[in-house]
VEXGUMAR-380181 format. One line per field, with one value per residue (C-alpha): x, y, z; residue number from 1; residue in one letter. Coordinates in Angstrom, 3 decimals, decimal comma. Each point is the difference from the previous one (the first is absolute). Layout:
BEGIN
X X|... .
Y Y|... .
Z Z|... .
resi NUM|... .
resn a|... .
# end
This chain:
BEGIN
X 21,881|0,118|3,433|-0,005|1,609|-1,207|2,574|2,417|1,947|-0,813|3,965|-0,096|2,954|-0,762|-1,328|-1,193|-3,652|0,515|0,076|-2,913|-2,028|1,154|-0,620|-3,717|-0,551|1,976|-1,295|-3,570|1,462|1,146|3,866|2,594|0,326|4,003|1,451|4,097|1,727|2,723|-2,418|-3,717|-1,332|-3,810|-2,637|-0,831|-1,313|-4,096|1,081|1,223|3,655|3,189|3,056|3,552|1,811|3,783|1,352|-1,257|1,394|-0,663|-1,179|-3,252|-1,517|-0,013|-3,730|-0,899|-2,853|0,361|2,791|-1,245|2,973|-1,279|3,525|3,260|3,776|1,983|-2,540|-2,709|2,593|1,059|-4,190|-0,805|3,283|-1,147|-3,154|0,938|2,374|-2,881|-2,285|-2,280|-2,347|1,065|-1,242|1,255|-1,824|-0,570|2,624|-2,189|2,828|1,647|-3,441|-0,896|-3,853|-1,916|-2,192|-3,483|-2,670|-1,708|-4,068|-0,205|-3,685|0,982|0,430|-0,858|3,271|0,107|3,725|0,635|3,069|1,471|3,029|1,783|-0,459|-2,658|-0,573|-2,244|-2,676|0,243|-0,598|-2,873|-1,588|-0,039|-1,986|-2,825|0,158|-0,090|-3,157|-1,805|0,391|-2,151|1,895|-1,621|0,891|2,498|-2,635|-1,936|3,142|0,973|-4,310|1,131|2,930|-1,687|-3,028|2,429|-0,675|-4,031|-0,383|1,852|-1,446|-3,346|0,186|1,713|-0,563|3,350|-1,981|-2,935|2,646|1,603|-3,787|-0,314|3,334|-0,621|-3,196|1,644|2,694|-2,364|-2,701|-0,921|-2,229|2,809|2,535|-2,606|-0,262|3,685|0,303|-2,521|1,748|-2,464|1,743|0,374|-3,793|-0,672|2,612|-1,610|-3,466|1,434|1,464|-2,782|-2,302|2,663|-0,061|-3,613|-0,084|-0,733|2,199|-1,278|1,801|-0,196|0,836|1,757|-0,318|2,372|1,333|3,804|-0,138|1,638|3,271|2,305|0,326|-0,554|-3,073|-1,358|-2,236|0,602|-3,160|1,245|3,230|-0,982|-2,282|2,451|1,973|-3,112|-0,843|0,666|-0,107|0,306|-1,484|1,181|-0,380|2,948|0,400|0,671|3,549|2,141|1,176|-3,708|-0,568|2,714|-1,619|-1,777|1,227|3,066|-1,690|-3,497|-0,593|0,101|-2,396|0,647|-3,381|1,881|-2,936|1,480|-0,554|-0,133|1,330|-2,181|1,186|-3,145|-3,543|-2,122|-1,913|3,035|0,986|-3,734|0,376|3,560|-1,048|-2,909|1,951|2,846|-2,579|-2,098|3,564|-0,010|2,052|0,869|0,138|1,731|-1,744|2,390|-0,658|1,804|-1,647|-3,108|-2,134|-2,953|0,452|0,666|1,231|-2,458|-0,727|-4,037|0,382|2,229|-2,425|-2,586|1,500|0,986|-3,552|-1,368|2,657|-0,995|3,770|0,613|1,783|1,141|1,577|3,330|-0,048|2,720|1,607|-1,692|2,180|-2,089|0,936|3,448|0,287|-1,881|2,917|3,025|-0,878|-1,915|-2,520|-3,638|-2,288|-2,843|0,501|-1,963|-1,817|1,213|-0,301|-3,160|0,908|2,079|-0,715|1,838|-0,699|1,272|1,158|-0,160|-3,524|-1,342|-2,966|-1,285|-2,699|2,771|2,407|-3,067|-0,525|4,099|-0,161|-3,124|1,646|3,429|-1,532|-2,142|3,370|0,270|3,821|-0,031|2,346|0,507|1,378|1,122|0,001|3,833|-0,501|-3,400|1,199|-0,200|-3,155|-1,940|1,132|-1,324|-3,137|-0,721|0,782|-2,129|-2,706|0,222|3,304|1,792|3,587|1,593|-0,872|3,042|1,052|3,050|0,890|2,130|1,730|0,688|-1,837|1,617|3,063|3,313|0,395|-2,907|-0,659|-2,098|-1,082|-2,379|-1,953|-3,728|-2,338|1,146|3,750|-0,463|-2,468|2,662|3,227|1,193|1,653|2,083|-0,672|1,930|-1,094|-2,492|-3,668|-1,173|-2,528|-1,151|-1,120|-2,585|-1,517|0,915|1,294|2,895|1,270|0,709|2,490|3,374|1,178|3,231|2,163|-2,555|0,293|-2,374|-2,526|0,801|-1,680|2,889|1,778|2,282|0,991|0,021|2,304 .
Y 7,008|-0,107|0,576|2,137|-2,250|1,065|0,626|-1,537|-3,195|-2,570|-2,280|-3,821|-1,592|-3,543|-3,009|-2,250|-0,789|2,953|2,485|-1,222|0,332|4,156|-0,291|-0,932|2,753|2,753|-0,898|1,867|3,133|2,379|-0,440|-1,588|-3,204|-1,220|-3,449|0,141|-3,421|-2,407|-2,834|1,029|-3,375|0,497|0,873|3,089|-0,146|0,569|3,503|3,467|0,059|0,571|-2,524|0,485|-2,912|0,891|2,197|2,833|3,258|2,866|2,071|-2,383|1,889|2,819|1,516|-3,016|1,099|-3,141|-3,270|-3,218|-2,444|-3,849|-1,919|-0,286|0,896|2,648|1,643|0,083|1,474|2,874|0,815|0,400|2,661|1,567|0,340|1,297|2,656|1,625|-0,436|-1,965|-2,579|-3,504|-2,609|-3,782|-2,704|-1,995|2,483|2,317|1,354|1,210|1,600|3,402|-1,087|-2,644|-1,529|-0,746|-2,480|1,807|-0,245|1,332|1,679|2,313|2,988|-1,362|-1,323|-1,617|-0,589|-2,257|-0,043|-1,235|1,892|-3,220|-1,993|-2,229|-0,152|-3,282|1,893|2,980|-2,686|-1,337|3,394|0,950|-3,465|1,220|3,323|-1,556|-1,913|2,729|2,474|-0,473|-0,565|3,598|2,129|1,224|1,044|1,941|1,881|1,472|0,564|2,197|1,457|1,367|1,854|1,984|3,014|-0,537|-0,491|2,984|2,181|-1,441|-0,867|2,502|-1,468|-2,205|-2,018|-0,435|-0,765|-3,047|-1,273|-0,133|-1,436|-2,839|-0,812|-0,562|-2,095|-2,070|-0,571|-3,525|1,896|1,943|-2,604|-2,460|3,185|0,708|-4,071|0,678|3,472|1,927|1,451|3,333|0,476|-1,604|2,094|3,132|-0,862|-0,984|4,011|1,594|-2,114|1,513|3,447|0,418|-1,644|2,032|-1,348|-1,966|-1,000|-3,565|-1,852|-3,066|-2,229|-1,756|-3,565|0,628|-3,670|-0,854|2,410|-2,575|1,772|-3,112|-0,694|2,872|-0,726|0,175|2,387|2,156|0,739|1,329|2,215|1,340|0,903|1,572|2,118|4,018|-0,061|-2,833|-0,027|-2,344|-1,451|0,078|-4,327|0,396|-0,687|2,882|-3,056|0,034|3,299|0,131|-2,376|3,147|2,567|1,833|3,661|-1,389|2,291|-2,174|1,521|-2,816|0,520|-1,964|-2,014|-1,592|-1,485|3,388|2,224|1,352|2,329|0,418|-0,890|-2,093|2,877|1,605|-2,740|0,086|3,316|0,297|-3,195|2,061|2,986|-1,953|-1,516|3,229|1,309|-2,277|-2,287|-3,780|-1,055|-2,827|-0,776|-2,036|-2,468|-2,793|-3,313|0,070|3,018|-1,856|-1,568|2,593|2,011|2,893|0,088|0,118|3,207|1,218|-1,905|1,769|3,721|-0,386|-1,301|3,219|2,324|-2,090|-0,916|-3,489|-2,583|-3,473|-2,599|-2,259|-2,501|-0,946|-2,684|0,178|-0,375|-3,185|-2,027|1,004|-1,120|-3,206|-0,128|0,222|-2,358|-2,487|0,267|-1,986|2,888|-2,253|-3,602|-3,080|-1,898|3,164|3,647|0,305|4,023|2,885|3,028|3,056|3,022|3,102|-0,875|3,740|1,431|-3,973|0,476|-3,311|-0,853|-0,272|-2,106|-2,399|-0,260|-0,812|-2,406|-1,947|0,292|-2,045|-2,051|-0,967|-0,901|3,593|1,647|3,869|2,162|3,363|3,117|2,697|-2,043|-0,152|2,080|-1,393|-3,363|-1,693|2,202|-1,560|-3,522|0,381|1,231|-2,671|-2,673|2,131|-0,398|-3,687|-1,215|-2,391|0,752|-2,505|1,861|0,583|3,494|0,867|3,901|1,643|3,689|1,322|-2,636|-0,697|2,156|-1,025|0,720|-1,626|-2,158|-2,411|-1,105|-3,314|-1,502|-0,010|2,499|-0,649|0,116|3,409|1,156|-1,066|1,029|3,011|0,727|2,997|-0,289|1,944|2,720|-0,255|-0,724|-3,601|-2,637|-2,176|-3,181|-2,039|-3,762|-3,637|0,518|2,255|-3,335|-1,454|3,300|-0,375|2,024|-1,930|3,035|2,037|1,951|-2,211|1,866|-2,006|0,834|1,801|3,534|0,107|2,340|-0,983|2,745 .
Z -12,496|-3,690|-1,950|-3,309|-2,607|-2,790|-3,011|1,934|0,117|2,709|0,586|1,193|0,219|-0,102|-2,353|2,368|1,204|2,632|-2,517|-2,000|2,847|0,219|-3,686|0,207|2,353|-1,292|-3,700|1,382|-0,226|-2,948|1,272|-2,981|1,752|-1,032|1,358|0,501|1,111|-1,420|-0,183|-0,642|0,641|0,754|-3,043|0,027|-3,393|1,140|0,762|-1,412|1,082|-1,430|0,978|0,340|0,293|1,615|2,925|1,552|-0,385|2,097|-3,794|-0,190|3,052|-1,745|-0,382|2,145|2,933|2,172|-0,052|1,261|0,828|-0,214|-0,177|1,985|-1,028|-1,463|-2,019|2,221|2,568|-2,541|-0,936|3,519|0,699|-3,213|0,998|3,233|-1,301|-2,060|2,319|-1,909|2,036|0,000|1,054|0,693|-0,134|3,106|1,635|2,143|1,853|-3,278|-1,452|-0,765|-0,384|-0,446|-2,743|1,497|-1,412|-2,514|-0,361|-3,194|-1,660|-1,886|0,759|3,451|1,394|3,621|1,821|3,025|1,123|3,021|-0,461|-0,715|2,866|-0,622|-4,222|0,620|2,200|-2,759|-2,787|2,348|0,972|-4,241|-0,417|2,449|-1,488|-3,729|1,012|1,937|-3,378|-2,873|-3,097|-1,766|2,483|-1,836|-2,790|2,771|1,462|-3,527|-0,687|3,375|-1,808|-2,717|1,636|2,571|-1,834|-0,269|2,937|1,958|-2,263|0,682|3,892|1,845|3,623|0,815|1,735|-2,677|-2,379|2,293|0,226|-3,667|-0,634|3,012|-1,797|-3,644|1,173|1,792|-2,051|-1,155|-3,068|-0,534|-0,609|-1,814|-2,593|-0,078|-1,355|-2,624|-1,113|1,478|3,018|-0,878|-1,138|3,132|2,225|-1,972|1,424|3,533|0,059|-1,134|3,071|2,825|-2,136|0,833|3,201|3,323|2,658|2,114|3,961|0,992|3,166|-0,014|3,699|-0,328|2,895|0,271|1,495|3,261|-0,865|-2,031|-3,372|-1,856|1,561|-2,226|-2,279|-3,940|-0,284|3,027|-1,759|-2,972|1,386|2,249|-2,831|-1,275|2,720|0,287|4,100|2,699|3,059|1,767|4,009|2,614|-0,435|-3,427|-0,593|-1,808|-2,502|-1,154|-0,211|-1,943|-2,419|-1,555|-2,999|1,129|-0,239|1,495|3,246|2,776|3,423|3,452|1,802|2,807|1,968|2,305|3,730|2,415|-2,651|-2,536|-2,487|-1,885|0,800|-2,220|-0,375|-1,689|-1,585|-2,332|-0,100|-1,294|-2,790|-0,941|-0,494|-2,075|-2,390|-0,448|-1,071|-3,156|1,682|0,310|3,770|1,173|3,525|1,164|3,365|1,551|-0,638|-1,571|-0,267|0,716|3,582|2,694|-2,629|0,652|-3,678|0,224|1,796|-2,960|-2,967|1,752|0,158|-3,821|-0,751|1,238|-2,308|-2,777|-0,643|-2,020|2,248|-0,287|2,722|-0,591|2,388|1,900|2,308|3,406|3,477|0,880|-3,259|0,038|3,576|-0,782|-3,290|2,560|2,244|-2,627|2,419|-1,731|1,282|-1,606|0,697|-0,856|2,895|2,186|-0,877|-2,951|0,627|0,446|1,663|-0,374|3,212|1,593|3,735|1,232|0,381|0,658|2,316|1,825|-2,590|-2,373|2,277|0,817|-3,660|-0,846|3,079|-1,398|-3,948|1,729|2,087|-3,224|-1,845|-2,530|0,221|1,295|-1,580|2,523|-1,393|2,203|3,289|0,942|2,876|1,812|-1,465|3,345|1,222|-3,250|1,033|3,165|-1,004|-2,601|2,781|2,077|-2,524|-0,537|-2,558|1,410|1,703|-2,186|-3,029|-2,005|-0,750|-2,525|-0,561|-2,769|-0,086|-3,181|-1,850|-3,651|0,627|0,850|3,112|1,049|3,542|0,880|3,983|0,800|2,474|1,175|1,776|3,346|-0,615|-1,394|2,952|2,366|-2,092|-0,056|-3,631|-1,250|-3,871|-2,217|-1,602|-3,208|-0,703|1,068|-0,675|2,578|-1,181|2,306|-0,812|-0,348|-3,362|1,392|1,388|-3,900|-0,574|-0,025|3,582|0,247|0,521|1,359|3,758|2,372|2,241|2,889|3,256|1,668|-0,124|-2,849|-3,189|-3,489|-1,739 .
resi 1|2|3|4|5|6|7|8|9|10|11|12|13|14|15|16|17|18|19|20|21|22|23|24|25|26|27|28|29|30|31|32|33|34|35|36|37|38|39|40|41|42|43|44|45|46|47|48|49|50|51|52|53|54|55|56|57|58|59|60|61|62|63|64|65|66|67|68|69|70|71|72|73|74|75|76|77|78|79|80|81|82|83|84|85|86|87|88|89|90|91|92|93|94|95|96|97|98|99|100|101|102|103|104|105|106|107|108|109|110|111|112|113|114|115|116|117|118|119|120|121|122|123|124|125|126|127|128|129|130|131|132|133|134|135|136|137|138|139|140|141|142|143|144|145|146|147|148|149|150|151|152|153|154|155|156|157|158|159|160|161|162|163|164|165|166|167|168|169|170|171|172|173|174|175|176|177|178|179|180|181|182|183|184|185|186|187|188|189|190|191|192|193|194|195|196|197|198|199|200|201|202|203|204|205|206|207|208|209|210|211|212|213|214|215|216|217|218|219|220|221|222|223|224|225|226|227|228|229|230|231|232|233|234|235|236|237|238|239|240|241|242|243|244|245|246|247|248|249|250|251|252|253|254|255|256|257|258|259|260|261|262|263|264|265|266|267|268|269|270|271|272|273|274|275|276|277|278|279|280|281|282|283|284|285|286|287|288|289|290|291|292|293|294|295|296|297|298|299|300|301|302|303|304|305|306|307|308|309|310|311|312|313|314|315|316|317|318|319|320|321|322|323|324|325|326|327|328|329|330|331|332|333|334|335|336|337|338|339|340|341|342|343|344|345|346|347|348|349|350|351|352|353|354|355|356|357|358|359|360|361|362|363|364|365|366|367|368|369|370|371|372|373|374|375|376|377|378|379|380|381|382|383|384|385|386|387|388|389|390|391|392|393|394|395|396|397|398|399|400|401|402|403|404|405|406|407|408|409|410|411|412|413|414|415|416|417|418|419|420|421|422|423|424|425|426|427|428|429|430|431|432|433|434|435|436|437|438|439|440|441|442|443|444|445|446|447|448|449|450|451|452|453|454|455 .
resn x|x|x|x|x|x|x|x|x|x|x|x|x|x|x|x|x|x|x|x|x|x|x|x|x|x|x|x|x|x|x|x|x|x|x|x|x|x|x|x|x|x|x|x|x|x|x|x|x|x|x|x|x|x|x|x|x|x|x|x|x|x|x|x|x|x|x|x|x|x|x|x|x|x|x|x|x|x|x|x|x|x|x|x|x|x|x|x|x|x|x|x|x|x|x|x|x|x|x|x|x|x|x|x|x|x|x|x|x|x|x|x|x|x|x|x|x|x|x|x|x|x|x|x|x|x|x|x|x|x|x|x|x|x|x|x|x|x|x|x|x|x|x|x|x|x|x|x|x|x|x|x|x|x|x|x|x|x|x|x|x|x|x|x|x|x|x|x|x|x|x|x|x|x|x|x|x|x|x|x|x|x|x|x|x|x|x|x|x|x|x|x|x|x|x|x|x|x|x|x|x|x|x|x|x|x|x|x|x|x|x|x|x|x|x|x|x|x|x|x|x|x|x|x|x|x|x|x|x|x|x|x|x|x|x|x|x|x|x|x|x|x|x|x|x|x|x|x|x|x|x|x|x|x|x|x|x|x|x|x|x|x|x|x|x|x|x|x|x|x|x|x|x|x|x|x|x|x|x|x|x|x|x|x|x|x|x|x|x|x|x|x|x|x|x|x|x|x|x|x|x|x|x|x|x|x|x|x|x|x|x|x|x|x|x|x|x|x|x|x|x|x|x|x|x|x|x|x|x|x|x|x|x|x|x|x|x|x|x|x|x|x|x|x|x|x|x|x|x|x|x|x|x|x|x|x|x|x|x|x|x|x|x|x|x|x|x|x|x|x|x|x|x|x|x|x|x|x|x|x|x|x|x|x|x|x|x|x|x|x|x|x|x|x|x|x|x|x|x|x|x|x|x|x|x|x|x|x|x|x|x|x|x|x|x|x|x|x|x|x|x|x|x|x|x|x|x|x|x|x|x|x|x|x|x|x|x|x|x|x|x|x|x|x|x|x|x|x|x|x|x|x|x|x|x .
# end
């Protein structure tokens, strides 16, 4: 929230370094910034504020729009019941208890103005968050906000489509030409030309595959998020978490086509169709898919439906199950003088040429990686001993690889032909080769040859 202060007076009583610091923030604004204490005793000479060196009295709140208290005693006392009794909002420094509001770090571009605030409990990570924020921000962007500013009008009464007009404005704030004119004075000319190019331009839909990673949020990749917050519509699978959905623009439709094991909401027939349809609509389509779009992903049946429509289409990688499994347990899925490979495989649908040919890849020293196997995971283990890998082989499994609640079970092929196991409930990789050996499975749930549950 931003506080109206304009024509008004802004009160802190105080003279110490406390109040300087409200001083350089409220300075920013168009308030009359006055100083009140006994013993002003900091410099505030660098800025545009008028001093009063004696007592407070309750008439030098008058016209005021917000009192900041930064000392201790009788006056400070008497500001903050004054304030209270008019019902202006006060705030006391280092006091959160005794605050009306807080004062957030300030990312300042102007006109763009960013706020973090941690509503006074933690001013250190605030201070910390503004740094990353301060770097990430180019130091024009202010320039290209107010460029913004002053074409409103143009361009509503040139693009009528709310959504034409957010593409146009997305692509002047984040164009690199744009900017580089804006520094040589050319913006506007430049901004002029970028109008006129989405004036004349027929719409065109565009579909986005996009790797949501394992389902950590912060496994995301920079490119993913900012086309998520690009996107008019996101389809997204069942094992995407809500947190990433949530990633995209606030008024982005959001359509759960909800593949999952024995429930299937939509085909993948539907699913191309339903992309197709969104994109021949004019818009941008988020195809959102756990891990990477790529590997078991189904996205070739997808490239290959939007192909046909003759509908542009571009693929964000993301974090695959198998490598964030490998990340959790530090598990070397290529290691020297034993695993030269890594082979990554759907368990379900694995006829016996395939389970001869994963039984001759570990017994020649290359790490399997097996999606989708939880539930034949001891059937598969038998059938690659069956076909020649060696009992001792070890195996390590992860649920709900890269996520919190992750677990993690070891042992070798024949413990987990001859366990029986109750895993908990998520997608897992099953790891298989020497190399499985070198990852750290110190608190993992051992596939010992006996009837037990791991909950």
């Amino acid at each position: 929230m931003s506080y109206k202060v304009q024509g008004l007076r802004i009160v802190i009583v105080g003279g110490g370094e406390e109040a300087l610091n409200k001083v350089r923030l409220v300075t920013k604004t168009t308030a009359q910034v006055v100083i009140i204490s006994r013993h002003v005793e900091a410099d505030f000479s660098g800025f545009a504020v008028e001093q009063i060196e004696r007592a407070f009295v309750p008439a030098d709140l008058d016209g005021t729009a917000l009192v900041f208290v930064a000392e201790e005693g009788a006056d400070a006392e008497l500001a903050k019941a004054e304030a209270r009794a008019r019902g202006i909002p006060l705030n006391v420094v280092d006091v959160p208890a005794e605050c009306d509001f807080y004062t957030p770090s300030i990312v300042e571009r102007a006109p763009l103005t960013i706020a973090i605030s941690t509503e006074g409990d933690a001013p250190v990570l605030a201070r910390l968050v503004r740094a990353r924020i301060e770097a990430m921000l180019s130091p024009g962007i202010g320039r290209i906000a107010s460029l913004a500013g002053g074409l409103r009008q143009r361009v509503e009464s040139l693009i009528h489509d709310g959504a034409a007009r957010r593409r146009f404005y997305e692509a002047l704030v984040t164009s690199p030409e744009i900017e580089a004119a804006e520094q040589r004075g050319q913006g506007l000319d430049a901004a002029h030309d970028l109008l006129s190019q989405h004036v004349n331009a027929e719409t065109k839909g565009v579909v986005w595959l996009i790797g949501a990673g394992p389902g950590s949020e912060d496994l995301l990749t920079l490119r993913a998020q900012r086309l998520l917050q690009e996107a008019d519509v996101i389809v997204h699978d069942q094992l995407v978490p809500t947190v990433v959905v949530d990633m995209g623009r606030r008024d982005a439709e959001r359509i759960d086509v909800g593949k999952a094991k024995g429930h299937h909401s939509f085909s993948q027939a539907q699913i191309n169709t339903l992309i197709v349809r969104l994109a021949r609509q004019g818009k941008r389509v988020a195809r959102l898919k756990s891990g990477d779009p790529m590997i078991f992903g189904r996205a070739g049946e997808e490239i290959s439906a939007l192909r046909k429509a003759g509908i542009s289409y571009s693929i964000v990688p993301g974090i695959t199950a198998a490598l964030a499994a490998a990340a959790d347990t530090a598990t070397p899925v290529t290691l020297r003088g034993v695993s030269s490979g890594f082979i990554m495989a759907t368990a379900h649908g694995a006829d016996d040429s395939d389970l001869q040919h994963w039984a001759a890849l570990a017994q020649s020293g290359l790490t399997l990686a097996l999606y989708m196997g939880k539930s034949i995971a001891s059937e598969v283990a038998g059938r690659l001993v069956a076909n020649g890998a060696s009992p001792t082989t070890p195996v390590g499994i992860v649920v709900n690889a890269g996520r919190p609640d992750r677990a993690t079970y070891s042992g070798n092929l024949r413990s987990l032909i001859e366990g029986q196991v109750t895993f908990i409930d998520g997608p897992a990789i099953i790891f298989v080769g020497e190399a499985v050996a070198a990852g750290d499975w110190a608190d993992a749930g051992q596939l010992a040859a006996l009837s037990f549950k791991v909950a």
